[in-house]
C-alpha positions in Angstrom: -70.9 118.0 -1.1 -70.6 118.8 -5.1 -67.2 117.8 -4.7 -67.7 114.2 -3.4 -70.6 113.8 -5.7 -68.5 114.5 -8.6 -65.8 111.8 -6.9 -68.3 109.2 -6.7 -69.5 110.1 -10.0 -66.2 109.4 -11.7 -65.8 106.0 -9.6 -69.1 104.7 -11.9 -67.9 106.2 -14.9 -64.1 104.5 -14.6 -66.1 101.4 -12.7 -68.9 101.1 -16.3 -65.8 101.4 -18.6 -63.9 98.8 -17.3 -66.9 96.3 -17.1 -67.4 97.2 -20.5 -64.1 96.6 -22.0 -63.9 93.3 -19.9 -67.0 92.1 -21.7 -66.8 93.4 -25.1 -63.9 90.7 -24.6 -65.8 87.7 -23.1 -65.8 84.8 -25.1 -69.2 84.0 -26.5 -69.0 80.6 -24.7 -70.1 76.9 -26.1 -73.2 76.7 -28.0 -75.3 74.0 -25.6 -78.3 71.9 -27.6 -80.5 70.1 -25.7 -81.5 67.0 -26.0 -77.6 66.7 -26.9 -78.3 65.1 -30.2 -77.6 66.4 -34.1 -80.7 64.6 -35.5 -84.5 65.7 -35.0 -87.5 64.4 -36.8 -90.0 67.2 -38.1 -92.2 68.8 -35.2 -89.4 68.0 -32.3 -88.7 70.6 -29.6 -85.1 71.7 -29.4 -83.6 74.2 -27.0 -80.1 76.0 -27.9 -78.0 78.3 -25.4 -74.2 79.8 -25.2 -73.0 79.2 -21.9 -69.9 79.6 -20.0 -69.2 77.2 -16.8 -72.9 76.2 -16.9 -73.9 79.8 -16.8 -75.8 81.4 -19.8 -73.9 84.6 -21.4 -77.4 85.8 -23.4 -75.6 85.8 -26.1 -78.1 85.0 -29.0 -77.6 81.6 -31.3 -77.0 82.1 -35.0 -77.5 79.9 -37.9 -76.8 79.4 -41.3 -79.4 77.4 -42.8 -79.2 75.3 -45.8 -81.7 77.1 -47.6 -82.2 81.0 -46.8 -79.9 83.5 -44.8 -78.1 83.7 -42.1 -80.0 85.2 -39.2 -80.5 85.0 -35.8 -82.4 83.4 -33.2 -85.7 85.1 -33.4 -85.4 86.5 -36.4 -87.6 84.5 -38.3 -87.6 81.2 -36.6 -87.0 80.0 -32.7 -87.9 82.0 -29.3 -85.1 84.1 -27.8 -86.6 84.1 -23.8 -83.0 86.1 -22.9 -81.4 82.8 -21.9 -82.0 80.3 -24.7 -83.3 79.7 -28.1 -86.3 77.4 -28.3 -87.4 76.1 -31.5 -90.7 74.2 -30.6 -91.7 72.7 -33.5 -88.4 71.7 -35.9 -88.7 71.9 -39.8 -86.4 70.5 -42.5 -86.1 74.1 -43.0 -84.3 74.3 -39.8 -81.2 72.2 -40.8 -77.9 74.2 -41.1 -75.0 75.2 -39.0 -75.5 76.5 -35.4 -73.4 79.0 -33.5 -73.0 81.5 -30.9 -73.0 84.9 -32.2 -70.1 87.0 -31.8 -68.8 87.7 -35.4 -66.5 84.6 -35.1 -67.9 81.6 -36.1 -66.5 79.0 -33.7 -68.1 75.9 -31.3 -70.6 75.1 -34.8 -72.7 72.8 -34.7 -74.5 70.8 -37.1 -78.2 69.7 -36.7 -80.1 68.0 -39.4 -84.1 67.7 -39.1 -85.5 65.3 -41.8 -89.1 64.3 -42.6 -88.1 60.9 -42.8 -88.5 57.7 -40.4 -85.0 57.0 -39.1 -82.7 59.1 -37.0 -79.4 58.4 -36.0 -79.0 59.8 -32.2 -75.6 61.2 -31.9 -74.0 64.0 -29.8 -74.1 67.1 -31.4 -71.1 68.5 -29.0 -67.8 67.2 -29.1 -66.8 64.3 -27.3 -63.5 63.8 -24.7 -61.4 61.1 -25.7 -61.6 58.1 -23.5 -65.2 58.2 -22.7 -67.4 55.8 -24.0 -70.1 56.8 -26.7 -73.5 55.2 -27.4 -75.5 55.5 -30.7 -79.2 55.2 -31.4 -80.9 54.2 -34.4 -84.5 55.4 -34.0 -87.6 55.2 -35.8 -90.8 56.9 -35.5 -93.1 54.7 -37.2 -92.5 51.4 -35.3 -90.3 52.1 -32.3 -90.7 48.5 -31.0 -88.5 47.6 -34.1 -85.0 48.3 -32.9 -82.7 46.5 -35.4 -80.7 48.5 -37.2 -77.2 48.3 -39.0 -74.6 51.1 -38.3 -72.5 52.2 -40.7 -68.9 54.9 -40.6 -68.3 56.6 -43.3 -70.1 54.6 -45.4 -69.4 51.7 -44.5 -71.0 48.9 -42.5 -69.7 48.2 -38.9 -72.3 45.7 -37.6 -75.7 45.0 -36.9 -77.5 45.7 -33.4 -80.8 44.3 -32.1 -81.2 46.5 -29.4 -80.6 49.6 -31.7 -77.8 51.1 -29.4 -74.2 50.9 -30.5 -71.6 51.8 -27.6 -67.9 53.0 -28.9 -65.7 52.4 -25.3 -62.9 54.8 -25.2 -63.6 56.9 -28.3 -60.6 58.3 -30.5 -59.0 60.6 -32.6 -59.5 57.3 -34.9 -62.9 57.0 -34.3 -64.1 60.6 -35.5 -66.2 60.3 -39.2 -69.7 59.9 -40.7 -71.9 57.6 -39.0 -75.3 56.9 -39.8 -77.8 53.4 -38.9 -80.2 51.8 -41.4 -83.7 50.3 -40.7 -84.3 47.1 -42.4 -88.0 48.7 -44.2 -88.2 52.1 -43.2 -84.9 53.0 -44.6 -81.4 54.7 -43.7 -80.9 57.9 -41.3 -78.7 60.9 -42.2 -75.3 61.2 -41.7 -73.9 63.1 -38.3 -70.3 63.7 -38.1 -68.9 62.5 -34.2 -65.9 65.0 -33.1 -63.7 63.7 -30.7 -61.1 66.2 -28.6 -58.2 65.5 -26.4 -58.9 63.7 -22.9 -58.3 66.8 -20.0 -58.4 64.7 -17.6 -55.7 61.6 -17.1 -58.2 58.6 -16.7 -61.9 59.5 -18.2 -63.9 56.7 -17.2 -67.6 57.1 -17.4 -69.3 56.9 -20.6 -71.3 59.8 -22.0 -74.0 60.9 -24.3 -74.0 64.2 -23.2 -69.7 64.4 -23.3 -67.9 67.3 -21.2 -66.7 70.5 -22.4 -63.9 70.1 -24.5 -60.3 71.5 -23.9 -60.9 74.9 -26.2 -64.5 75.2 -23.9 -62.1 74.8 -20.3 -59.7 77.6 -22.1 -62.3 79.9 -22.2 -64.1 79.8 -18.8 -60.5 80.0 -17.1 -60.8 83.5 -19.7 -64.0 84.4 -18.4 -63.5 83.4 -14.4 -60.4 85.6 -14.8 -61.8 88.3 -16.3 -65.0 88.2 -13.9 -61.7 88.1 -10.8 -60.7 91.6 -12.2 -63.7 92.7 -12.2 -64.4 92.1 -8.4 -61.0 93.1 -7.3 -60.8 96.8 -9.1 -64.5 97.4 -7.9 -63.8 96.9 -4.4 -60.4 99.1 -4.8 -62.8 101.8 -6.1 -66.0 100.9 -3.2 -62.6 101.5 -0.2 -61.1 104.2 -1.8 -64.2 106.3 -2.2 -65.1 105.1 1.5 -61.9 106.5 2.8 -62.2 109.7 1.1 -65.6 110.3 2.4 -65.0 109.0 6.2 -61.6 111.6 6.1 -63.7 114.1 5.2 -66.5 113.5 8.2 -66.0 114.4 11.7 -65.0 111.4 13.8 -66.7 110.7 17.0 -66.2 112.1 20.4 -64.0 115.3 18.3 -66.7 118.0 19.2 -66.9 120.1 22.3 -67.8 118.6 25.9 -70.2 120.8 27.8 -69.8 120.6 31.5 -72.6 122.9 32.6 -75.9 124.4 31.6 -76.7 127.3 33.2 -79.7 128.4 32.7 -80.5 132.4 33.5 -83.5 132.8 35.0 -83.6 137.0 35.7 -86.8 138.5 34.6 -89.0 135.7 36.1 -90.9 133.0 34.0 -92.2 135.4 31.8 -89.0 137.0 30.7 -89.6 134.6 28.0 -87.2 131.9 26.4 -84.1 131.1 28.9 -81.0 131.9 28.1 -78.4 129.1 27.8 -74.8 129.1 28.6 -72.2 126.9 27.4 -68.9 126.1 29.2 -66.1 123.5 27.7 -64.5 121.1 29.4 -60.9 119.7 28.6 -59.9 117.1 30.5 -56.2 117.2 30.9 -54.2 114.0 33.0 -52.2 116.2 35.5 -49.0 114.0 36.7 -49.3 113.4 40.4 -46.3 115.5 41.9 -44.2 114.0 44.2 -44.7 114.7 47.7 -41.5 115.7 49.4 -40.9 113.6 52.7 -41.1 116.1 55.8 -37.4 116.6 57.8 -37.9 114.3 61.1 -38.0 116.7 63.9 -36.2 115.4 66.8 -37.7 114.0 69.8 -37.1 116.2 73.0 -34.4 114.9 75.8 -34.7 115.8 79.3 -31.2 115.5 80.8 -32.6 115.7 84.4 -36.4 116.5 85.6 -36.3 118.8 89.1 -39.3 119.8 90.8 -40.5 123.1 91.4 -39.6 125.1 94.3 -42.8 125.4 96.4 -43.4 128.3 98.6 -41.5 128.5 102.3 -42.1 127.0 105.2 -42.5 128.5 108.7 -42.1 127.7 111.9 -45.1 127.5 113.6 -45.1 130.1 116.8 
């Protein structure tokens, strides 16, 4: 029994290491902001997670502000719940570079909250090539208003009265500064769009929240193949220490057959407990000897059938 505890014992222990190692080499995943924009007025709700395939990793979101130090979520500012960072009330404090922590500082993102009365609404993730993109110029103090002028890098691109500017089949080319500009309530900050490398070979729809980019599909193919690994050496481990214990166990239908109880019954009914005798039975398959065909006797044959001499006549006198 100490034995097979002390098996199963070093099953977890091998089983916990391996886990570990695997996921002291996960990838911290793709920082996800929600709504998918880089601008936020003062006093907006925002919600940040590092997830992998749609799944969260609870890995916590870091920042480097442009005033202070870098910390992380919870430290300070936002609401770690163990599955995202929720910052429910936005500052201008609150502006800086975003990421998920792992000691590497990759997937950043850049959100800017200002206390003025334009935003420019544009992704804060990366968009695919080929997709189309649409920008809003929004204004908080009269959102009925929607002209607005957008501008790249500076410079002026055109004028929209609806306040939405679409880019159809973004670019390498179309990557840069943009910004929009209120007529009276004045110009919005600058977001930088990123655009990556189409994965797929005819990206249609248009986006404002864009698909993973190629660098976010390398690393859940990491992380699916590392989870694979996972599954497969556990159950190796779960039948090997199966095995070992079933070997170990008597099978079924092994132990002794009793073909009798006997039960001894001298001294009466107050000779007290009965005494009980045991007998095993081995069943052996005898093979059926054959029977040896019995030598034909042969029939009896009469030559010539005479019949008896009776006793003598005589003469009557």
């Amino acid at each position: 029994m100490e034995k097979d505890f002390n098996t199963h014992s070093v099953f977890l222990c091998v089983s916990v290491l391996f886990i570990s190692r695997v996921a002291a080499g996960q990838s911290p995943g793709s920082l996800i902001v929600r709504p998918n924009r880089s601008q936020f007025f003062e006093y907006e709700s925002v919600s940040l997670s590092c997830e992998v395939q749609g799944g969260s990793t609870g890995r916590r979101v870091e920042r480097n502000p442009t005033s202070g130090k870098l910390t992380e979520c919870g430290d300070g500012w936002g609401r770690f719940d163990g599955t995202n960072c929720i910052i429910s009330s936005t500052k201008s404090t609150d502006s800086g570079v975003y990421w998920c922590g792992s000691g590497k500082h990759k997937n950043t993102v850049n959100i800017t909250v200002t206390d003025g009365h334009v935003i420019l609404e544009s992704p804060a993730l990366p968009v695919t090539e080929g997709f189309n993109v649409t920008l809003k110029c929004r204004n908080k103090t009269n959102p009925s208003d929607l002209t607005a002028d957008f501008y790249k890098n500076g410079t002026f691109i055109r004028t929209e009265t609806t306040g939405e500017m679409t880019i159809p089949a973004v670019s390498q080319s179309d990557e840069g500064l943009y910004s929009c500009r209120h007529s009276e309530l004045g110009r919005s900050p600058e977001s930088w769009m990123t655009v990556t490398a189409a994965t797929s070979s005819n990206p249609t729809s248009s986006t404002s929240s864009p698909p993973p980019s190629s660098s976010s599909s390398l690393l859940i193919l990491l992380s699916v193949s590392g989870l694979a690994g996972v599954s497969v050496f556990l159950i190796i481990l779960l039948v090997l220490f199966c095995y070992r214990k079933k070997k170990k166990e008597k099978c079924p239908g092994t132990g002794p057959v009793y073909s009798e109880v006997a039960f001894n019954t001298k001294g009466g009914a107050s000779a007290g407990p009965r005494d009980v005798t045991y007998g095993q039975l081995e069943i052996r398959t005898k093979k059926k000897k054959k029977e040896k065909p019995l030598p034909l006797e042969p029939d009896d044959v009469y030559t010539s059938v005479r019949p008896a001499a009776g006793p003598s006549k005589k003469g009557r006198v």
